[in-house]
MISE-30378 format. One record per residue (C-alpha): x, y, z; residue number from 1; residue in three letters. Coordinates in steps of 0.25 Angstrom, whole numbers. Layout:
MISE-30378
SITE      c1      c2      c3   num   residu
SITE       X       Y       Z   NUM      ALA
...
This chain:
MISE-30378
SITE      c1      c2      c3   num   residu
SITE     225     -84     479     1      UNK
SITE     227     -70     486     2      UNK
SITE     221     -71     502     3      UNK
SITE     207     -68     502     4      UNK
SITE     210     -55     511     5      UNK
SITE     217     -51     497     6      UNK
SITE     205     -50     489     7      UNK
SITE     198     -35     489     8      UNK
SITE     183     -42     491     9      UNK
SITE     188     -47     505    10      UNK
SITE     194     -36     508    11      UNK
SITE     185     -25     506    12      UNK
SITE     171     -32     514    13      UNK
SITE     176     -34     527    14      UNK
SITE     165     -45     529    15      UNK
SITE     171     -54     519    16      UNK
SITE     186     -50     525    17      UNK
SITE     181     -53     538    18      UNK
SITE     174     -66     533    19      UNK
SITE     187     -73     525    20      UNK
SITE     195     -69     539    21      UNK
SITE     183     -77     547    22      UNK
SITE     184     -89     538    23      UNK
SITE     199     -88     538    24      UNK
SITE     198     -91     553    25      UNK
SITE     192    -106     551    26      UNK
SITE     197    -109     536    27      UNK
SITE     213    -104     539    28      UNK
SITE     220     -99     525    29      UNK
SITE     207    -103     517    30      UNK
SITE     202     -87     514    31      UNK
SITE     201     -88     500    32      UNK
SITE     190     -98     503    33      UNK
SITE     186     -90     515    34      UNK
SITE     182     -80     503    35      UNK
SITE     177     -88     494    36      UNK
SITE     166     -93     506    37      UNK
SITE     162     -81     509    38      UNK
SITE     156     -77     492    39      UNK
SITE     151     -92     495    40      UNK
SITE     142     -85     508    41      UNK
SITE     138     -74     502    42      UNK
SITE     135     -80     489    43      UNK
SITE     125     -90     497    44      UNK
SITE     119     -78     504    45      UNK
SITE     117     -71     491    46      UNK
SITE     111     -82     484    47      UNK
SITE      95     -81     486    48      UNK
SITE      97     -65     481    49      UNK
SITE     108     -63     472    50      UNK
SITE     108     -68     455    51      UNK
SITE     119     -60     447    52      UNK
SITE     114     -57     434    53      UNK
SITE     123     -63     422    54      UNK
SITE     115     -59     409    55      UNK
SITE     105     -70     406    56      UNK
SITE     109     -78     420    57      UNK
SITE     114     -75     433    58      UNK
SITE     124     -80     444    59      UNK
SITE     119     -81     458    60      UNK
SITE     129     -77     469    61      UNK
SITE     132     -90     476    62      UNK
SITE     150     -92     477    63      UNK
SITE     152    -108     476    64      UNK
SITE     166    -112     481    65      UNK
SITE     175    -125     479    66      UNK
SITE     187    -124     488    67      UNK
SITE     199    -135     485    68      UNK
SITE     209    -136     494    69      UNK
SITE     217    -147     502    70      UNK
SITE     209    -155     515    71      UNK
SITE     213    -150     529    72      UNK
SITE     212    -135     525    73      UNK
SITE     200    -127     530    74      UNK
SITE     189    -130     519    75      UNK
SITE     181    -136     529    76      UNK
SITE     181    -127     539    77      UNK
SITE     179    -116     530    78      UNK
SITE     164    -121     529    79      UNK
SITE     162    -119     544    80      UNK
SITE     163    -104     542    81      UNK
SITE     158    -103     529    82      UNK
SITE     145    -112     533    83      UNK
SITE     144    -105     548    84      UNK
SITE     145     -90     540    85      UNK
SITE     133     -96     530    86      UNK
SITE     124    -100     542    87      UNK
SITE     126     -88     549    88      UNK
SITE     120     -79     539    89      UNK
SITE     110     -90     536    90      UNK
SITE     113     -96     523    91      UNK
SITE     112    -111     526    92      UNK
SITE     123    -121     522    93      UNK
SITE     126    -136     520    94      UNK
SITE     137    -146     518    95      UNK
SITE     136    -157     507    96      UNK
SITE     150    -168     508    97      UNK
SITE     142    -177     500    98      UNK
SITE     129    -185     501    99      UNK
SITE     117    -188     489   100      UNK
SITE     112    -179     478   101      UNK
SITE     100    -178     486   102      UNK
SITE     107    -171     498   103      UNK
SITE     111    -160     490   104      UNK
SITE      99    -160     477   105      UNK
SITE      88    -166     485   106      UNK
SITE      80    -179     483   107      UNK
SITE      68    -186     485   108      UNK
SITE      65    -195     497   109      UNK
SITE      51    -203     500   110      UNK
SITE      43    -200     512   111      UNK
SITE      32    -209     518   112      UNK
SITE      19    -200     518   113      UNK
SITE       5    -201     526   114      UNK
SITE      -7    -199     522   115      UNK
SITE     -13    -189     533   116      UNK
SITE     -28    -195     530   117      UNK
SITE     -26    -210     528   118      UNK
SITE     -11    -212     535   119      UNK
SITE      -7    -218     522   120      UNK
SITE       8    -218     519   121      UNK
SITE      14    -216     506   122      UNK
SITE      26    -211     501   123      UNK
SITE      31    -200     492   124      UNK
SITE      45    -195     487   125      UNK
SITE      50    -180     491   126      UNK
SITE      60    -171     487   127      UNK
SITE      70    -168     498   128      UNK
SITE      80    -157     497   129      UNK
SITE      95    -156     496   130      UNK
SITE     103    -146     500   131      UNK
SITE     105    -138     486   132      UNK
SITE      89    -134     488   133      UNK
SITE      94    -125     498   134      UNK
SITE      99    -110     499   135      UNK
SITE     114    -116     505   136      UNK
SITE     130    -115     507   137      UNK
SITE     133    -129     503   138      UNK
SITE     147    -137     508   139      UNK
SITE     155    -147     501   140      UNK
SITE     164    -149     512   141      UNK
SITE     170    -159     502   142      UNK
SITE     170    -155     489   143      UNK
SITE     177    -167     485   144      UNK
SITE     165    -175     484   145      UNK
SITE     160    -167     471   146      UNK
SITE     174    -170     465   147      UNK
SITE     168    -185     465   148      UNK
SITE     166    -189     451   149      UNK
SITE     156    -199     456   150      UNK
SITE     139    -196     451   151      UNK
SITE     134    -190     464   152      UNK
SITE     147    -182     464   153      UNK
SITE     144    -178     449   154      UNK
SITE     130    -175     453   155      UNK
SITE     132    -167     464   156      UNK
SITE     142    -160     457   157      UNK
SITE     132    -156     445   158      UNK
SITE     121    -152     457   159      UNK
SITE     133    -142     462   160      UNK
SITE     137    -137     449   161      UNK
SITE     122    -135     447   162      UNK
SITE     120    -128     460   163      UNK
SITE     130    -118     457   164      UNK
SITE     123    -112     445   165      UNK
SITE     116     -99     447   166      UNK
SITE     104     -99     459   167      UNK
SITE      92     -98     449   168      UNK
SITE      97    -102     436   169      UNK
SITE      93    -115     428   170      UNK
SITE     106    -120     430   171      UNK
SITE     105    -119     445   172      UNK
SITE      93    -130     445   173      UNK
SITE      97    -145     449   174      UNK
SITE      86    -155     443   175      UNK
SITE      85    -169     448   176      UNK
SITE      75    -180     447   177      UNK
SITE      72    -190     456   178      UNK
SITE      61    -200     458   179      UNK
SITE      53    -193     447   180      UNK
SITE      55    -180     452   181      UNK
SITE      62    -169     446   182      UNK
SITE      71    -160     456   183      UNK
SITE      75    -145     454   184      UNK
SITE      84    -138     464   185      UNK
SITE      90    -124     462   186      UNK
SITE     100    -124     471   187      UNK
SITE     107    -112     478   188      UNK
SITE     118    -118     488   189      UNK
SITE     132    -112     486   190      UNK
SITE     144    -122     486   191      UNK
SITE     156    -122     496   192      UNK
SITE     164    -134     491   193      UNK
SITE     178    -137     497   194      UNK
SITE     187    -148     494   195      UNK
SITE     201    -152     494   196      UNK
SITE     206    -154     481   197      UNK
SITE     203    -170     478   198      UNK
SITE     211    -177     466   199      UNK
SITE     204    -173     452   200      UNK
SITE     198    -161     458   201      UNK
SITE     205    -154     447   202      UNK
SITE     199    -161     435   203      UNK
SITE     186    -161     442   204      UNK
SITE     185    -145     442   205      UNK
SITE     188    -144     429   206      UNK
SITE     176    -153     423   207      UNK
SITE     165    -150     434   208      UNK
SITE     155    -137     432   209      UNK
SITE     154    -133     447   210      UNK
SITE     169    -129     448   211      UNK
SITE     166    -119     438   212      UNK
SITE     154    -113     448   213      UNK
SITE     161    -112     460   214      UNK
SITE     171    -105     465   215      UNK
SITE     184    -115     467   216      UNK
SITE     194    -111     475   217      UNK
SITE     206    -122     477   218      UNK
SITE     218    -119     486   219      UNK
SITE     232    -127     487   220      UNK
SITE     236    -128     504   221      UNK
SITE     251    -134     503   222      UNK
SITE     258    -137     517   223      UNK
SITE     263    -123     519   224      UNK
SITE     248    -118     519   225      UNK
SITE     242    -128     529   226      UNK
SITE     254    -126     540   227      UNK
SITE     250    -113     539   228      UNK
SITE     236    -115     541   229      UNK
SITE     240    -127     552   230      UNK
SITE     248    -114     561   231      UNK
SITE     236    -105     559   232      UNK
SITE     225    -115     562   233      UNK
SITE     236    -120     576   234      UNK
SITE     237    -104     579   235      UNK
SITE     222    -103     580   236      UNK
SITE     222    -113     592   237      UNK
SITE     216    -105     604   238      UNK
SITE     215     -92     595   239      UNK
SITE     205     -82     590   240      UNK
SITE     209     -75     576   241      UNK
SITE     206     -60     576   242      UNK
SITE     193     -54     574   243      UNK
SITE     190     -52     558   244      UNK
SITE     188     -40     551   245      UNK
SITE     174     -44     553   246      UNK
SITE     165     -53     563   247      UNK
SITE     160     -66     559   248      UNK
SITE     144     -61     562   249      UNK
SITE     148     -50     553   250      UNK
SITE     153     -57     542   251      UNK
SITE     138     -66     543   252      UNK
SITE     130     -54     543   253      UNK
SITE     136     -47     531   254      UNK
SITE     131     -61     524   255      UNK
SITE     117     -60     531   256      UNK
SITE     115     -45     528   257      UNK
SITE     119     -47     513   258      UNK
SITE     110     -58     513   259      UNK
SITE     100     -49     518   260      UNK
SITE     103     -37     509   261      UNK
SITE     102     -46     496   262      UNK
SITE      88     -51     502   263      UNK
SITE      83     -40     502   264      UNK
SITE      89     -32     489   265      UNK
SITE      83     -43     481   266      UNK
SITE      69     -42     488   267      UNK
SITE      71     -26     485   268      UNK
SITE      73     -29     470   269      UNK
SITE      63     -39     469   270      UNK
SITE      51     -33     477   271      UNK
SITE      49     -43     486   272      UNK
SITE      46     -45     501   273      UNK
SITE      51     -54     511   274      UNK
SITE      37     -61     512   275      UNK
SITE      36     -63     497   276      UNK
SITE      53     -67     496   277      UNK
SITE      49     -77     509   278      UNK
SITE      36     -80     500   279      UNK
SITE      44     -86     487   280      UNK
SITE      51     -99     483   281      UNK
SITE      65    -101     480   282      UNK
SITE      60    -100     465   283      UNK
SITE      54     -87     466   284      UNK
SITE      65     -79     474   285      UNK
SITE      74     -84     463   286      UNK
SITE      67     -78     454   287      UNK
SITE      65     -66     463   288      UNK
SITE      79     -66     464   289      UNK
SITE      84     -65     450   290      UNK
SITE      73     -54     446   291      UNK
SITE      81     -46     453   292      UNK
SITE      96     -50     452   293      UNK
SITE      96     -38     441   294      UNK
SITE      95     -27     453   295      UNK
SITE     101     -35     462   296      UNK
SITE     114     -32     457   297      UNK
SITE     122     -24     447   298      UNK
SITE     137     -23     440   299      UNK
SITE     140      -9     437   300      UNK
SITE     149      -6     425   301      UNK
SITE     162      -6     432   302      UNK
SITE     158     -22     435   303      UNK
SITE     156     -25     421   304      UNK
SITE     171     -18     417   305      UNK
SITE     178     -26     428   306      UNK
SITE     173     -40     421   307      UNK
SITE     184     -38     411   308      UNK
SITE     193     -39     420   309      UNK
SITE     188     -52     427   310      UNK
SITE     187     -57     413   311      UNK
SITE     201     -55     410   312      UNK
SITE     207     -58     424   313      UNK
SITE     200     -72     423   314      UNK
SITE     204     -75     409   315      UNK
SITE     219     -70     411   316      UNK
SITE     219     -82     421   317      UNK
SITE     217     -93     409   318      UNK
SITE     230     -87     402   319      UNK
SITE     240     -95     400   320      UNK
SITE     232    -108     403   321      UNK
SITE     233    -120     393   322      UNK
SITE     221    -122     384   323      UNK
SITE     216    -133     395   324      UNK
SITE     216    -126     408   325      UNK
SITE     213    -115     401   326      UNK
SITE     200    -118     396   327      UNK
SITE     196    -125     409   328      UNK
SITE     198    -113     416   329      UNK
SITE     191    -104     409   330      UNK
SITE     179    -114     413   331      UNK
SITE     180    -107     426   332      UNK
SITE     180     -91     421   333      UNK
SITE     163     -91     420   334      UNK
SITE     163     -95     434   335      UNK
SITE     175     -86     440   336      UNK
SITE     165     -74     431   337      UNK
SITE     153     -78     437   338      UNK
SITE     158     -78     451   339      UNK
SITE     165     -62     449   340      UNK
SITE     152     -58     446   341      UNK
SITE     147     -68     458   342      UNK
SITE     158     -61     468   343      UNK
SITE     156     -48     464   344      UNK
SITE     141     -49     468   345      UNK
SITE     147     -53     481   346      UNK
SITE     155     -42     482   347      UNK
SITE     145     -33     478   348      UNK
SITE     135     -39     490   349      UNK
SITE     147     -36     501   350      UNK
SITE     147     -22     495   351      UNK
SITE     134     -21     498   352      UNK
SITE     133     -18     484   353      UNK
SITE     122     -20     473   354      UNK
SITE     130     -16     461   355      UNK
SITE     143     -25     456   356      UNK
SITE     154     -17     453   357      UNK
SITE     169     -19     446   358      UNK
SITE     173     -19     459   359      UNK
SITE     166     -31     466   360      UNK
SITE     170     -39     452   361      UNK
SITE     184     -35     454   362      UNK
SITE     184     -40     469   363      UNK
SITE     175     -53     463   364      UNK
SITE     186     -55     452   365      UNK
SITE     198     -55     461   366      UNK
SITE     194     -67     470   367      UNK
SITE     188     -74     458   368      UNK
SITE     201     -71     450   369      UNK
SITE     212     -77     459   370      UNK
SITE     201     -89     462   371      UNK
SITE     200     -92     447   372      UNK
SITE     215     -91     445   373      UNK
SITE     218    -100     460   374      UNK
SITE     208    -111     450   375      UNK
SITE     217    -111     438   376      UNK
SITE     230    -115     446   377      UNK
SITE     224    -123     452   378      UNK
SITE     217    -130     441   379      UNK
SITE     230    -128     433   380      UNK
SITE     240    -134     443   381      UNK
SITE     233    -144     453   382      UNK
SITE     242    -156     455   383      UNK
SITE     237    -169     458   384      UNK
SITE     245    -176     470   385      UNK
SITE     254    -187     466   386      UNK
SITE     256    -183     453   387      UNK
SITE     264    -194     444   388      UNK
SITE     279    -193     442   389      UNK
SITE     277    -190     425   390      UNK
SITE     267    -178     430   391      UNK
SITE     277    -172     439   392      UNK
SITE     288    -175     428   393      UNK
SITE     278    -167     418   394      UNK
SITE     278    -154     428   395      UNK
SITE     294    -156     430   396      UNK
SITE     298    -155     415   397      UNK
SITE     287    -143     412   398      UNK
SITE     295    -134     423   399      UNK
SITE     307    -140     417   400      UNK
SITE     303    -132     404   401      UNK
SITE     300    -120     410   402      UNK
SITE     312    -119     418   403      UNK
SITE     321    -124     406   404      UNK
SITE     316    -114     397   405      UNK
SITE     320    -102     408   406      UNK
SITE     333     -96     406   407      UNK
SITE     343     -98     419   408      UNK
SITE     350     -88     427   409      UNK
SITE     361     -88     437   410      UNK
SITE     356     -85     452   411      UNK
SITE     369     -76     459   412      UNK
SITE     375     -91     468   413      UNK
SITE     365     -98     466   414      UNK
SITE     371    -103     453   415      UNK
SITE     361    -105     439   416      UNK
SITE     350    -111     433   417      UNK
SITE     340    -102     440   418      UNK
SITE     327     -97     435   419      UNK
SITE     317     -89     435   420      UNK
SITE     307     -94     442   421      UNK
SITE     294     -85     436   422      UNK
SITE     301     -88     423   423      UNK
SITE     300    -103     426   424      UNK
SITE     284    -101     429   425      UNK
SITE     282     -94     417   426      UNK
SITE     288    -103     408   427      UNK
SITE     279    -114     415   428      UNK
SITE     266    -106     412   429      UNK
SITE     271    -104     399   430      UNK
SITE     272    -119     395   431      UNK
SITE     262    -123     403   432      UNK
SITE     251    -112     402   433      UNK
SITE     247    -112     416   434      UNK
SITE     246    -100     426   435      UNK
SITE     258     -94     435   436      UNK
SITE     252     -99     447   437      UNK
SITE     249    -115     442   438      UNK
SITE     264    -114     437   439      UNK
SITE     268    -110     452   440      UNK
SITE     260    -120     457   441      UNK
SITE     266    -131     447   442      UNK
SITE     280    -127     449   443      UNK
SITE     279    -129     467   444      UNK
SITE     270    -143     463   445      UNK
SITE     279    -149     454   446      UNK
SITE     293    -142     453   447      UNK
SITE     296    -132     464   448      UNK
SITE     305    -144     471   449      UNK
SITE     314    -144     458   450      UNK
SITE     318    -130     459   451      UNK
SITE     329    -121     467   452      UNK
SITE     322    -108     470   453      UNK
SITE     331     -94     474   454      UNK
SITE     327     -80     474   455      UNK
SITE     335     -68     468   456      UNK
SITE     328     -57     472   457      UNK
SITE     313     -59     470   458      UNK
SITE     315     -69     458   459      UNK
SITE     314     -83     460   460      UNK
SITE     325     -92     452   461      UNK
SITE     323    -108     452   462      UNK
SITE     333    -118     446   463      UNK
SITE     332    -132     446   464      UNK
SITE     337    -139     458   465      UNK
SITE     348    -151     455   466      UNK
SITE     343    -164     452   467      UNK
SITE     330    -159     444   468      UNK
């Protein structure tokens, strides 16, 4: 993917500029994710006042990340900043590395209770909360242990998937029943999973509902990168980085006056006051909440002309892909068109705006676009560690057909047998129907060490090297 600073949302708020440079200053050469956390702020302090209207249903404005990547790489410490930024503008947040069904659903318990007349005891059982009954930014330092096939992994996993569906929707209610009694929670925590990439993982996002709710967002560190990383984190020793393009109390006080803003356009629409809002239950300022979300916010026609175009650019990414892959990822496109309309409510809140335009579904559509495009390589060309000699023997004869069936050419001295190597590639995407970016990836996994490389001008030739 292209550097966050690349993408024209970052670049044109400086708050949101400023705050991927903040989180690039404790997570090093993680700014993709530093973007993607700051959607998952905003969406959490959005979510008590913002539903998007989708026809029949609605979306509510939560971002819900799960970031793969190697250990040892700054996942961790990204939460610190991410989790210091929530508590600052007063959205509370949790961390959950495993633990009961109750500590994230609730359960029941027995007290001993005393009869203030007669000081007889008895007992009764009562519901005790878990942390899903709270508004919350909610931390799976180790992701990993949802990859677990085990029950309780299972369930905990169906309890996510369940608290990602739209704040206020049938489908965003968990019933359980225990001891007789009959739970309902209707949770609105936002997700922030991070794990490094455990063996299965692959197979595991392919047949699990939540992957197609969340944003994911995997990212390959070879040796090159963490050196890198190593003398920047070593040249930080004793040393302040510059000033950002905005202060860190800046950057929380654009989230608390959003928050703000929203609070009060809703109670504008709605006709209510802050003693009647303070007044209602959870239940009642839902509803308050979506008898507005007509007003709340609008498209304008140029939106609507501009979702052609994000329907194509997503569709254009499932070309060439074998019927398999294929029809796996196009799993993914409902969520990758529910979060451009997601996003571009975002962008629409840092314009201050109350109207979504082409513009802010453009911006939404660029991020999204390379994200969805980063999921299919890597879905198409993850390879597992050890692999057996006849699976590396499998990927050595279908570049052999590729490069068999390209004409040679003689390279000035350097003798013949060269090739072109874009010729090569797309001879390999062509047998095997995958991308341009999975057959790269292939070709430096698998066969890169059996080839001679040289350069005549800016073409690329390869040519077998003796011995293979």
């Amino acid at each position: 993917m292209r550097r966050a600073l690349e993408y024209s949302a970052v670049n044109k708020y400086p708050f949101f500029k400023g705050y991927v440079e903040e989180f690039g200053k404790v997570s090093i050469d993680n700014d993709i994710p530093g973007m993607l956390s700051f959607f998952f702020i905003q969406g959490q302090v959005a979510a008590p006042y913002v539903r998007i209207p989708w026809d029949a249903t609605h979306l509510d404005p939560r971002v819900h990340s799960f970031w793969i990547q190697p250990s040892r790489t700054g996942k961790s410490i990204a939460w610190e900043f991410v989790g210091k930024v929530l508590n600052d503008c007063g959205v509370p947040t949790d961390s959950y590395n495993g633990g009961s069904d109750a500590g994230l659903i609730g359960g029941t318990k027995t007290e001993v209770v005393v009869d203030p007349d007669t000081g007889k005891k008895s007992t009764e059982i009562v519901e005790t909360e878990g942390l899903l009954h709270k508004r919350l930014a909610l931390n799976f330092d180790e992701g990993s242990i949802l990859l677990n096939p085990s029950k309780n992994s299972q369930d905990t996993v169906l309890y996510l998937q369940t608290a990602c569906n739209p704040i206020g929707s049938n489908s965003n209610v968990i019933v359980k029943h225990l001891s007789g009694r009959r739970f309902e929670i209707k949770p609105t925590a936002s997700m922030w999973v991070t794990t490094y990439p455990p063996a299965g993982v692959k197979e595991y996002v392919l047949t699990k509902g939540i992957f197609q709710r969340v944003l994911l967002y995997w990212s390959h560190w070879d040796m090159h990168r963490r050196k890198n990383v190593s003398q920047l984190r070593m040249n930080k020793a004793y040393a302040k980085s510059p000033e950002s393009t905005v202060s860190y109390q800046e950057i929380v006080e654009y989230f608390r006056a959003l928050e703000k803003r929203l609070f009060e356009r809703v109670r504008n629409l709605a006709g209510v006051t802050f003693a009647e809002w303070d007044d209602m239950d959870s239940d009642e300022r839902e509803e308050t909440v979506q008898s507005v979300m007509w007003e709340m916010f609008t498209a304008d026609e140029s939106f609507y002309a501009a979702t052609y175009d994000v329907i194509d650019d997503f569709y254009s990414l499932l070309d060439g892909l074998s019927f398999a892959i294929a029809d796996v990822v196009a799993s993914f496109v409902p969520a990758m068109e529910n979060y451009s309309v997601i996003l571009a409510t975002h962008i629409a809140m840092m314009d201050e705006a109350w109207v979504i335009t082409g513009d802010h579904l453009d911006m939404a559509k660029d991020i999204l676009y390379d994200l969805f495009k980063n999921l299919i390589s890597w879905l198409e060309g993850e390879v597992e560690v050890g692999a057996k000699k006849v699976e590396k023997a499998a990927h050595k004869k279908e570049w052999m057909e590729a490069f068999n069936a390209v004409s040679a050419m003689e390279l000035d001295t350097r003798g013949d047998g060269w090739k072109r190597k874009t010729a090569v590639m797309k001879q390999y995407m062509v047998n095997q129907h995958v991308t341009k970016p999975t057959a790269h990836k292939k070709f430096n996994d698998w066969v890169a060490h059996m080839f001679q490389a040289a350069k005549d001008g800016a073409v690329v030739y390869i040519r077998l090297k003796e011995g293979e």
